[in-house]
N, C-alpha and C positions, 0 to 999 in steps of 0.2 A: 114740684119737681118737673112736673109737664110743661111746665108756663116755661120755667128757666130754660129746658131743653128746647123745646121752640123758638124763644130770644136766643140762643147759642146758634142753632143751627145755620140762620142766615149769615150772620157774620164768616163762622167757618167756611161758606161758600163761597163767598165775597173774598176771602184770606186766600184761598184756596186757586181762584180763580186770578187774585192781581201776581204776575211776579215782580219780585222785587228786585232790586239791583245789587247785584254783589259787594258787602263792601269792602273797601281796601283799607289794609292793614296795614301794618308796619312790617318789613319783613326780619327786623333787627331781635325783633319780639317770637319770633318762633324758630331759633335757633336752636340746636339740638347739638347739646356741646359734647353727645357722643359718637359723632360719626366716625366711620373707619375708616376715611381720608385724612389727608392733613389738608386745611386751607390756608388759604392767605391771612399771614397775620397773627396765626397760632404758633404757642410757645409748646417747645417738646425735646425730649432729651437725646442725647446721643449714647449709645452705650458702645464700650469698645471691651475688647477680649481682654486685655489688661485691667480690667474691671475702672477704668476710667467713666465717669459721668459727666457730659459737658450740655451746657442751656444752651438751647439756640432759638431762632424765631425764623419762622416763615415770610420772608417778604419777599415783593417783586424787582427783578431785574434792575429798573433803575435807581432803585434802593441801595442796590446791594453797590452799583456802580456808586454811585455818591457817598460811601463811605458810613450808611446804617449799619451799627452792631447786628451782625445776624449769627455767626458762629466762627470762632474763633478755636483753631486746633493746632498744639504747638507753634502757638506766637504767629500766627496767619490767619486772616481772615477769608474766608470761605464763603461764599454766596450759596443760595438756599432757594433759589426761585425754581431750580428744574426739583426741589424735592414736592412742591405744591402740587395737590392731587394725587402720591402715592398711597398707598395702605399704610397704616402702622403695621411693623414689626419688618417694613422692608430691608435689606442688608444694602448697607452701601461702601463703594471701598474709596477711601481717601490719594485722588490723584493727584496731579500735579497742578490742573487748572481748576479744581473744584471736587464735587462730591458726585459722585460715579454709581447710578444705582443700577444692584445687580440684579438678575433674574430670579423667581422664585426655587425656593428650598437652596440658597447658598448660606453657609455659616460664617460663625464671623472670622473663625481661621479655615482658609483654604484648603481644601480636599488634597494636593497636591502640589508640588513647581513643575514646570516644564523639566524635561531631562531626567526627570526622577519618578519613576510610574509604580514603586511598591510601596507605596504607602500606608498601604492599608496594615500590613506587619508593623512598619516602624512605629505607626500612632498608638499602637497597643500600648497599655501605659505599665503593662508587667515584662514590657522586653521582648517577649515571643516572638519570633519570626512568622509571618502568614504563608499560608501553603503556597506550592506552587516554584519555589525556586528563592530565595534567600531574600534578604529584604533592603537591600542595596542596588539598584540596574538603573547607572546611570550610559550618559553618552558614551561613545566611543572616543571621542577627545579626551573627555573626561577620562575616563581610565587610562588613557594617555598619559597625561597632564599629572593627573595623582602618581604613576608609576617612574613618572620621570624626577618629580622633586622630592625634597629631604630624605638624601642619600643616607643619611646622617642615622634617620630609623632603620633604612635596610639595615644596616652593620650593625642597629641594635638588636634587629630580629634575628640575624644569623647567628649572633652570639647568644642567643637566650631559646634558642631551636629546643633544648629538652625540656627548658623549663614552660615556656610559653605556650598555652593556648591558643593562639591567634593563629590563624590561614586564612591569610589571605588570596592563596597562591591557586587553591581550590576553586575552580570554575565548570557551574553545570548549565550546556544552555548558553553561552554567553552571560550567566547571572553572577554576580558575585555573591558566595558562600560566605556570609558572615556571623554561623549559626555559634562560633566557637569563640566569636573577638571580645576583646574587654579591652579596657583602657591601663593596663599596666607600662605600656610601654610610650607612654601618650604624654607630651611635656610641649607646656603653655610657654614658649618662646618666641610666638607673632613671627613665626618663618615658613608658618603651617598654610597661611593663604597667596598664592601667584597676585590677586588682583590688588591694587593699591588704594591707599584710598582717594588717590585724585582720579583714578580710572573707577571708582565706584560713584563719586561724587557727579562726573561728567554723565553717567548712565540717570542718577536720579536728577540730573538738570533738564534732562530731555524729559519733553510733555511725551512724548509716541512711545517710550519706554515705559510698561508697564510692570511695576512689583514683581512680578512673578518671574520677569526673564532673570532682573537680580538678583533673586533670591537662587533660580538655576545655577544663574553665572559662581555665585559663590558658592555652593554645594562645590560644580563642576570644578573647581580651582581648588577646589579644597582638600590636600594631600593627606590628612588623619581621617575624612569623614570616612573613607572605607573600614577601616582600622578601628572605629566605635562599635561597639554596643548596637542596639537596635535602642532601648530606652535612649541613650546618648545623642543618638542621630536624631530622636523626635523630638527631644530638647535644643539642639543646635538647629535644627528645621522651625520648631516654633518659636524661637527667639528671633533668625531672622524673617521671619513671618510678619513678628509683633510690629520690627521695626522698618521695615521696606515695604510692607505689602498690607497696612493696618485698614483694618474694616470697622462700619458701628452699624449700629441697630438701631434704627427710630421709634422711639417709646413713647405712648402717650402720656400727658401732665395730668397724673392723679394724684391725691393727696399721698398717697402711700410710695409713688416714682420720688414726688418732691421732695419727702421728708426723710426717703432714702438718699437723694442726692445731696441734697445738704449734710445732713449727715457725714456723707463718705467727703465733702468739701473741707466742711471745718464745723465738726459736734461740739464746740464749743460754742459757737453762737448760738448756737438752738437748743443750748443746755442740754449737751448729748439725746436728745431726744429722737426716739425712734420709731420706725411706720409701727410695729407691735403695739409700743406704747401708745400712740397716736389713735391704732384702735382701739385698745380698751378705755382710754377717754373716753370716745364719740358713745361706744356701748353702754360707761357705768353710767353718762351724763342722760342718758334715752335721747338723744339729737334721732329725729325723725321729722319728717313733712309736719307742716301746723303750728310746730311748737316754738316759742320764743326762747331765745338762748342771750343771755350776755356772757361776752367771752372777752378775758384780759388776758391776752398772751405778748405782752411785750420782750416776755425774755425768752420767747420759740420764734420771733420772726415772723410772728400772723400765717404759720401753718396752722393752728387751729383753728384760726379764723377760717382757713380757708376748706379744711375738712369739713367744719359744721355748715358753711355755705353750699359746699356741690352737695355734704349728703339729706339736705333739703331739699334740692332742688327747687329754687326758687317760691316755696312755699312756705308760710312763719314769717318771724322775724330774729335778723343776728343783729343783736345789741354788740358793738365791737369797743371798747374802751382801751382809749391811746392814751398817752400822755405828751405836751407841746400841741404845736399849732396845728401839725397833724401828723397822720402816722407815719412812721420812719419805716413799713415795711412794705408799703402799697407795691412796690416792683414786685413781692412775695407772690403777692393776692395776685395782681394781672399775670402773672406767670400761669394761671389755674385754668386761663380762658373762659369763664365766666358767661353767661350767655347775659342777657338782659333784662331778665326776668330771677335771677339769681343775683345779679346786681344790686335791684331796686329791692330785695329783701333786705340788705345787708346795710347798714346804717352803720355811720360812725358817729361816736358819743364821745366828748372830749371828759377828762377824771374832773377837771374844773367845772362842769355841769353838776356834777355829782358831789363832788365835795367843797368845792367853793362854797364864798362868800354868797351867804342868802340877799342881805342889803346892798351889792354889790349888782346879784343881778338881777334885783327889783327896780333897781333905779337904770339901769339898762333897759328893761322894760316898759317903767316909764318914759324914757324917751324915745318910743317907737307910739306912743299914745297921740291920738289925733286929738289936736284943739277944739275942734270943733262935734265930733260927736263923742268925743270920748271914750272910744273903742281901740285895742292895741293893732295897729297894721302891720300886719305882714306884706311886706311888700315885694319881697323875694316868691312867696307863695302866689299873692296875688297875676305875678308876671309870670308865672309858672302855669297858673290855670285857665293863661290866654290863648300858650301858644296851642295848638290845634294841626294833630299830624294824620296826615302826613300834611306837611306845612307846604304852602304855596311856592311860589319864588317872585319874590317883589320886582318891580323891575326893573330895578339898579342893578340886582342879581342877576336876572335875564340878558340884561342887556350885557354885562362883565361876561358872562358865559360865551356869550354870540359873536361878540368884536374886539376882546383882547386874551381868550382863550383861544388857541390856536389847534390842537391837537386833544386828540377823543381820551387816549389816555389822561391825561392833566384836568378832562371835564368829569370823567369818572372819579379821578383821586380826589378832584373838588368837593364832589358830592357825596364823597365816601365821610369825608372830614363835617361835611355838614352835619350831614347823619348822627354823629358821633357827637359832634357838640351838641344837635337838640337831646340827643340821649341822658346825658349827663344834664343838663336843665331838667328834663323831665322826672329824674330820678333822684337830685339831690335833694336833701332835706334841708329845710330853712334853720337857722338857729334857736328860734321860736319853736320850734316841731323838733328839734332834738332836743332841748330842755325838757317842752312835754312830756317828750318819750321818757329821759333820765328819771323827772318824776314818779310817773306812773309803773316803774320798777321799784320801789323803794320796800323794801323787805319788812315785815311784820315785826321782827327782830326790834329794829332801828326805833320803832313807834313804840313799842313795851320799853326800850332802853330808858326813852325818856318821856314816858307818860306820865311820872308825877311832875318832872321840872312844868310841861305841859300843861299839867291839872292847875298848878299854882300860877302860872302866869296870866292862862286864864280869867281864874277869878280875880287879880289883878286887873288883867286889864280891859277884862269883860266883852273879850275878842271868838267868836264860833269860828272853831276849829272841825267845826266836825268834815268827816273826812268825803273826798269827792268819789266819784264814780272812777276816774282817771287811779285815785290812791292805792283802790283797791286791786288793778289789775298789777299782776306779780309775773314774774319771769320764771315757764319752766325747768330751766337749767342755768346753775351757775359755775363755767369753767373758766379757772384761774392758774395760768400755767407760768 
């Protein structure tokens, strides 16, 4: 023990004393796919008070100029470059030239319109009036405006004076008293609004017009709104709210956002499946860090794919089985934003690795067998364990950089793109190494099914079968949705 501690010593001093140089890393590889910004490049939901859900993506400016899908709201496309860098959960209200984000604590229906300051009674959703004076005080035009059109109600109200409830005539404060109105006398004949709809239409063509003077303007023109109910008026207020003056919510892309939007999209394609249901998969299957999972969800859309991948967090491995050349749901999965180390967990397995023809892809194999030493080459692998990141810049690349890239931006999107390509070289599996993998799941099951055909072919054909190392490793979880 003395001798060893002696020999230790010097080295630790020597260790201690050189420093060494930092080294550089990938920064693609320490991405942290929780942050409470949005960045460039991330996919995330729109939520609207109409309980609308729309996907959208975060790109930049000239992106959005060039015609990339980035979010799309009532048949319009919407750029999404000023939402890059906000918080999730920010409100933003849909203008005329884009998307308008507003200050914190604003909801997604507006506290109020201009012209109309008692709100706080009318939003009560049991009718009540709020203290203070009635729950109606709009402009002085406005009560104008109302008092002067549909004649037609006055001479209803005079004639129904015993019978009716309604007074409107009652003024405390300059408020209007509408603690006693109901809609008895209230007939849907489109004669009730002054404004037109080519005079409404001109209001929403101007960019400098914002929602809320419209949604004014009509209250103010609007010769029954006195005449309602307090419930009534919060209902005519938040319908034109919904559609003059519509806001959303930017939500982060979780398993449980995605599987609800889809959902509310079209629950048939995802076999009605829901975030509930989606957790108690993830829970009965034990999906946790370390554990290997194969997962066939062709008929959910690779949402479970993609729950079992973020709730890894890059740890394990997701056996993923498609069917065809490849998956039909991949837009699914990159909607999840995936970091890159959650990526390279996630493997795709084609069903033909797995239940194909054995002679089929034996003789595949052998022709990937070198002539001359007789070994199987990977050569997708091989090229894979040359490249060396962060990788240099040759320079052909150098030189395309310095003399026909002109502007800082386009040199950045360049290298953004490079980035992204060695990624994917680094992370995709060979053919040869997903076979492997296919193998080396192969369930206990499967071996008992056919261990006598097995036994007798065998001693036939006097072939050792006994089983490898690769055989024996099995998958902790199997979800087939």
């Amino acid at each position: 023990m003395n001798s060893s501690t002696a020999t230790m010593n010097p080295s630790t001093t020597t260790a201690s004393s050189t420093v060494e140089p930092t080294p550089i890393t990938d920064p693609y590889s320490h991405q942290n796919p929780l942050l409470p910004t949005l960045r460039e490049g991330d996919h995330f939901l729109l939520h609207f008070a109409d309980n609308r859900q729309i996907f959208a993506q975060a790109l930049p400016k000239w992106k959005c100029v060039k015609g990339y899908p980035s979010c799309k709201i009532n048949r319009r496309t919407y750029g999404t470059h000023n939402l890059i860098g906000l918080p999730y959960g920010t409100v933003c209200e849909v203008g005329r030239d884009g998307l308008i984000p507003l200050e914190d604590g604003e909801d997604l229906l507006p506290s109020a319109p201009e012209g109309f300051t008692a709100m706080d009674g009318v939003n009560k959703s049991d009718g009540a009036i709020g203290d203070g004076g009635g729950g109606g005080k709009l402009e002085n035009d406005a009560n104008v405006a109302a008092k002067k059109s549909a004649p037609e109600n006055d001479s209803a109200d005079n004639s129904n004076d015993k019978t009716s409830t309604t007074d409107n005539n009652n003024t405390k404060n300059g408020n209007i008293n509408i603690t006693r109105a109901d809609n008895r006398n209230l007939v849907d004949d489109n004669t009730s609004q002054k404004l037109t709809h080519e005079h409404v239409t001109t209001l929403r063509s101007n960019a400098s017009t914002p929602g809320s003077h419209i949604v004014a303007a009509l209250i103010s023109n609007s010769s029954t709104f006195e005449s309602k109910t307090a419930f009534s008026q919060a209902k005519y207020v938040k319908r034109k709210q919904l559609k003059y003056q519509p806001r959303c919510r930017i939500v982060r892309m979780t398993p449980a956002t995605l599987c609800s939007a889809m959902h509310l999209k079209d629950s048939k394609k995802i076999s009605n499946l829901r975030e509930d249901s989606l957790g108690q998969i993830l829970s009965n299957a034990n999906v946790c860090a370390g554990q290997r999972v194969m997962v066939v969800d062709d008929a959910v859309l690779g949402i479970v794919t993609s729950g079992v991948t973020r709730r890894m967090g890059g740890y394990g491995t997701v056996i993923s089985l498609f069917t065809g050349q490849q998956p039909s749901y991949l837009d699914v999965v990159h909607r999840m934003n995936l970091s890159v180390g959650e990526k390279q967990c996630l493997k795709w397995v084609s069903l033909g690795e797995v239940f194909g023809d054995e002679e089929e892809k034996a003789k595949q194999t052998q022709s990937l067998r070198d002539e001359k030493t007789g070994e199987v080459m990977d050569i997708e692998k091989r090229d894979r364990e040359q490249i060396v990141w962060p990788a240099p810049l040759q320079d052909h690349t150098r030189s395309f950089l310095t003399h026909q890239v002109t502007t800082e931006r386009k040199i950045v999107e360049f290298m953004r793109k490079r980035a992204q390509r060695f990624t994917r070289k680094l992370t995709r599996h060979t053919i040869l190494e997903m076979r492997a993998l296919a193998d080396s799941c192969r369930e206990d099951a499967e071996k008992n099914f056919d261990e006598t055909t097995m036994a007798v072919d065998d001693a036939e054909k006097k072939v050792d079968v006994s089983p490898s190392d690769n055989d024996t490793r099995q998958c902790d979880s199997l979800i087939i949705a």
